[in-house]
N, C-alpha and C positions, 0 to 999 in steps of 0.2 A: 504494500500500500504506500501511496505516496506520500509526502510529507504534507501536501496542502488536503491529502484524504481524512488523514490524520487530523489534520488542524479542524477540519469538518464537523468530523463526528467528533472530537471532543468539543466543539462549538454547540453541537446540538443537545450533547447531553448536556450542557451546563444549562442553554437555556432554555431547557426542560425543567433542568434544576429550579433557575433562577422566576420560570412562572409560578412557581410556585414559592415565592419567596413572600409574597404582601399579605400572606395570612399567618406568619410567623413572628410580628414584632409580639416584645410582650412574653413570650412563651420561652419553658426549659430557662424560666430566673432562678438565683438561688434558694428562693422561696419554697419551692417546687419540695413536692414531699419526697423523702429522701428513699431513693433508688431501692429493689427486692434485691437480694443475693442472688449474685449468677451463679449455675457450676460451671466449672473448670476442671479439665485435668491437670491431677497432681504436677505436672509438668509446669504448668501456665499457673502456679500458686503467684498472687502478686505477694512479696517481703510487708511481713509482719508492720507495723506502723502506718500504712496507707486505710485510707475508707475510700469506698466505692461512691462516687457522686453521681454517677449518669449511666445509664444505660439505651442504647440507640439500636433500631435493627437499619440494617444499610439494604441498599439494591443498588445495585451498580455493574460494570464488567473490569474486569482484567484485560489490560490491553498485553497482545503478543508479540514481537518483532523477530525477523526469521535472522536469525544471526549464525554463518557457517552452517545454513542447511538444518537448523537447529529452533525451535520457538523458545524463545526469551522475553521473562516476562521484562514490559517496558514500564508500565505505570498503571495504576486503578482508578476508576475512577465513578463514585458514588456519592448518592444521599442519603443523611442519615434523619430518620424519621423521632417523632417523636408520640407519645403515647397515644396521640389524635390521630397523626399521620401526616402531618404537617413537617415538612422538611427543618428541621433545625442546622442543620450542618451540610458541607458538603468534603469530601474524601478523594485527595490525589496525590501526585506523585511526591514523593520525597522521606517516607512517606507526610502527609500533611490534614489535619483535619482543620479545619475553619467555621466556626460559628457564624451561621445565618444569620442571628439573633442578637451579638453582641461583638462580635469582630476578634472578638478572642480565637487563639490559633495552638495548634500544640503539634510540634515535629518528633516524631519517634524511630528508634531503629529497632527492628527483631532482635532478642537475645535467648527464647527459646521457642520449639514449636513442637506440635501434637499434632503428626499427619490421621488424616483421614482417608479412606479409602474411596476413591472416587469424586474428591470434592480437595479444593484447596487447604492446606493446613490450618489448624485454630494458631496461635501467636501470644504470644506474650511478647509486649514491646515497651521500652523505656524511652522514656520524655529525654530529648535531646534538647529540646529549648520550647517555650511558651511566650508567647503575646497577650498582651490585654489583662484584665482580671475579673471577665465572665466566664463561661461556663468551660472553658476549658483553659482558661490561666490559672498557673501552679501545676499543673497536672502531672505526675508522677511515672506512673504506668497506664499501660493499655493491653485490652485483653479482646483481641480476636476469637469470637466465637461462634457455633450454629451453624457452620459455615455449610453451603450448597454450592456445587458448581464451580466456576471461573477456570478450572484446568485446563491447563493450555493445550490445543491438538494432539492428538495420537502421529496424524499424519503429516508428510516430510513436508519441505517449506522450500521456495527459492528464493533468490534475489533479496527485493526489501520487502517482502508481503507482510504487514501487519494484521491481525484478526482480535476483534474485539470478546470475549466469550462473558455471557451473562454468571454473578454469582450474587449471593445474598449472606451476609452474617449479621452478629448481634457483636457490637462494639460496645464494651463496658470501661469506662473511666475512672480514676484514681486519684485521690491527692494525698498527699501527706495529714495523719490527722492530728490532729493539736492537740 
């Protein structure tokens, strides 16, 4: 896929995204009653001293890049809902989450995972740096879970072919508790 393909379809899903952006001020404040316990595997434990603040189910795709004949993942890219279904967040490369709602932003790297069969692995990922101080400033850890889909092709690849694949998880948040 070309690069201005590329620029396309992630044009379109943002502003799929972003229609849906004007019934989200307001919504996922800190007011908001304080998140269920997710499970996790033992693997994906977040370190003792953190409390869980948010919990978000995402739909989005895994984008893939054919690298040496090979699919590589390039970048994700999703919304993360909130308990109504109202997009609060949106989810892409680096990896990167962005609040809808408040402009708050938190970057994370994977440090462990729990594959699944058939489906993307769940994650556990540490906050590399944060923006802002809504719903996702301070944030600690992140916990990829529920995860459906987004596996990259079975089949060979040439040239620069990228392929977007649809997946769905529950992203769970972190902060340090006081």
């Amino acid at each position: 896929m070309k690069l201005t393909k590329r620029i396309a379809l992630t044009a379109a899903g943002l502003a799929a995204a972003t229609a849906l952006l004007g019934a989200t001020t307001g919504y996922a404040t800190p007011s908001d009653p304080a998140p269920r316990p997710v499970k996790a595997p033992a693997a994906l434990k977040v370190p003792d001293g953190n409390k869980l603040t948010g919990v978000y189910p995402a739909r989005g795709v895994q984008t893939y890049t054919c690298t040496d004949g090979a699919w590589k993942l390039l970048e994700p890219a999703a919304t993360l809902s909130d308990k109504r279904g109202r997009t609060v967040a949106l989810h892409s490369r680096g990896p990167v989450w962005v609040s809808t709602v408040d402009g708050s932003a938190v970057n994370a790297a994977a440090i462990a995972n729990s594959p699944k069969t058939g489906t993307i692995p769940e994650l556990l990922l540490q906050a590399t740096a944060t923006r802002g101080t809504g719903i996702f400033g301070g944030v600690s850890y992140i916990q990829r879970l529920n995860t459906t889909g987004g596996v990259a092709p079975a089949t060979a690849c040439t040239g620069t072919d990228q392929v977007g694949v649809q997946y769905t998880a529950t992203y769970a948040f972190y902060k340090p508790a006081k």
